[in-house]
BADO-619956 format. One record per residue (C-alpha): residue in three letters; x, y, z; residue number from 1. Coordinates in Angstrom, 1 decimal, always signed. Layout:
KERO/residuo/X/Y/Z/num
KERO/ALA/X/Y/Z/NUM
...
***
This chain:
KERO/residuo/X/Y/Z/num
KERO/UNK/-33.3/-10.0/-8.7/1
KERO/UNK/-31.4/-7.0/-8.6/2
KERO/UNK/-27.8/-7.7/-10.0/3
KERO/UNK/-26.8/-3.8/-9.4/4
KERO/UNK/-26.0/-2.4/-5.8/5
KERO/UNK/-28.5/-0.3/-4.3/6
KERO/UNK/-25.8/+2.5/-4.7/7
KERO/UNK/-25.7/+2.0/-8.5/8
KERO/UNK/-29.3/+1.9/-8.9/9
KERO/UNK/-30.3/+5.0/-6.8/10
KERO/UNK/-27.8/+6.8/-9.4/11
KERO/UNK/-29.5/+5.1/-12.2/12
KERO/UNK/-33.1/+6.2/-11.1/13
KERO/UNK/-31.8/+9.8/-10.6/14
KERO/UNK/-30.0/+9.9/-14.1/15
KERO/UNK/-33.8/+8.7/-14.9/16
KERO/UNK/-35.8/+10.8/-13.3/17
KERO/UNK/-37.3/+14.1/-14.9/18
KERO/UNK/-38.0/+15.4/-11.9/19
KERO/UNK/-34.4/+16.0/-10.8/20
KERO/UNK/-32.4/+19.3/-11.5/21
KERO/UNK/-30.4/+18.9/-14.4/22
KERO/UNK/-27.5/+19.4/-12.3/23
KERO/UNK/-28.3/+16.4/-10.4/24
KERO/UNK/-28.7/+14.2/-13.0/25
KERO/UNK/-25.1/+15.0/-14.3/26
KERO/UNK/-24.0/+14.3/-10.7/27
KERO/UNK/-25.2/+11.3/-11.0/28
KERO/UNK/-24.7/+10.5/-14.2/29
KERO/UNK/-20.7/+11.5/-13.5/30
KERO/UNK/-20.4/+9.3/-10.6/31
KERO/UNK/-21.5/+6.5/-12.9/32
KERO/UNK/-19.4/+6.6/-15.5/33
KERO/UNK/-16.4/+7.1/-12.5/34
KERO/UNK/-17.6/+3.9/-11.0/35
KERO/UNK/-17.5/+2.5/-14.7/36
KERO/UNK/-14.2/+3.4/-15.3/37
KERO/UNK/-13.0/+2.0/-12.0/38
KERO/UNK/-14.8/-1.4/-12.9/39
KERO/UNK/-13.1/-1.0/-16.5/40
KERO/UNK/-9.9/-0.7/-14.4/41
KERO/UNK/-10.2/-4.0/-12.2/42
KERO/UNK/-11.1/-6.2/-14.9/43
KERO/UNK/-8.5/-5.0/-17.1/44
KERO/UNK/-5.7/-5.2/-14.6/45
KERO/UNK/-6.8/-8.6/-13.4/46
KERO/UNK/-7.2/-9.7/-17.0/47
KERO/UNK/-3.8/-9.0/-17.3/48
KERO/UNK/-2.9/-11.4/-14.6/49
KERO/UNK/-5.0/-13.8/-15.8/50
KERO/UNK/-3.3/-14.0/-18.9/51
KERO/UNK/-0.1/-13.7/-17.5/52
KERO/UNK/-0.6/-16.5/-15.2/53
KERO/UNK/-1.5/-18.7/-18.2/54
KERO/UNK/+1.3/-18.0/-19.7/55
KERO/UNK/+3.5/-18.9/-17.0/56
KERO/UNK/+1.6/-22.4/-16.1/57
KERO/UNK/+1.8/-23.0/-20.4/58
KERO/UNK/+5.8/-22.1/-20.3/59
KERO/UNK/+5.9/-25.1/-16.9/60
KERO/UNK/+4.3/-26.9/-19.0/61
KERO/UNK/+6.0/-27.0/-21.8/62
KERO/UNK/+9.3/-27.5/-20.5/63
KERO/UNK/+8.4/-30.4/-18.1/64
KERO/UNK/+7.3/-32.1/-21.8/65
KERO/UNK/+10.6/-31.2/-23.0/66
KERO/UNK/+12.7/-32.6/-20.1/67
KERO/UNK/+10.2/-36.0/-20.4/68
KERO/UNK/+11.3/-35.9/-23.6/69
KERO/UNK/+15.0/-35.6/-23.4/70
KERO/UNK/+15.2/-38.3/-20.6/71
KERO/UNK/+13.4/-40.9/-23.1/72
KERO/UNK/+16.6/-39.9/-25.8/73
KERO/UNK/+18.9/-40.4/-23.1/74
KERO/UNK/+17.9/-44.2/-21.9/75
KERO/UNK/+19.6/-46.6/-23.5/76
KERO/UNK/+18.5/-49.6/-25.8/77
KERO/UNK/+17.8/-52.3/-23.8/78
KERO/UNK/+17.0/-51.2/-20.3/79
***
């Protein structure tokens, strides 16, 4: 199974290959750091969201608990 794009794995084989000019290899190897740092990027920023999300939905949470919890105070003995 190949988990890389063909893309990614042509610059792979060139960064690889002996065969290449040196100034294709650095090309190569260039473009795949780029395409690292613009992975690095996405998971970063969307990370970020995640987390934020979470601690959004947590917050909900947590005040839903607190109003349950201030309408038990508020009933009155006997009801």
């Amino acid at each position: 199974m190949n988990k890389y794009g063909s893309y990614i794995q042509k610059l792979m084989t060139v960064v690889l290959d002996k065969d290449q000019d040196e100034f294709v290899q650095q090309m190569a190897w260039g473009e795949l750091k780029r395409l690292g740092d613009g992975v690095r990027e996405f998971l970063m920023k969307h990370s970020k969201d995640d987390v934020e999300k979470k601690e959004k939905t947590e917050k909900i949470l947590l005040q839903e608990s607190e109003n349950g919890k201030k309408k038990e105070n508020e009933r009155v003995p006997g009801e």
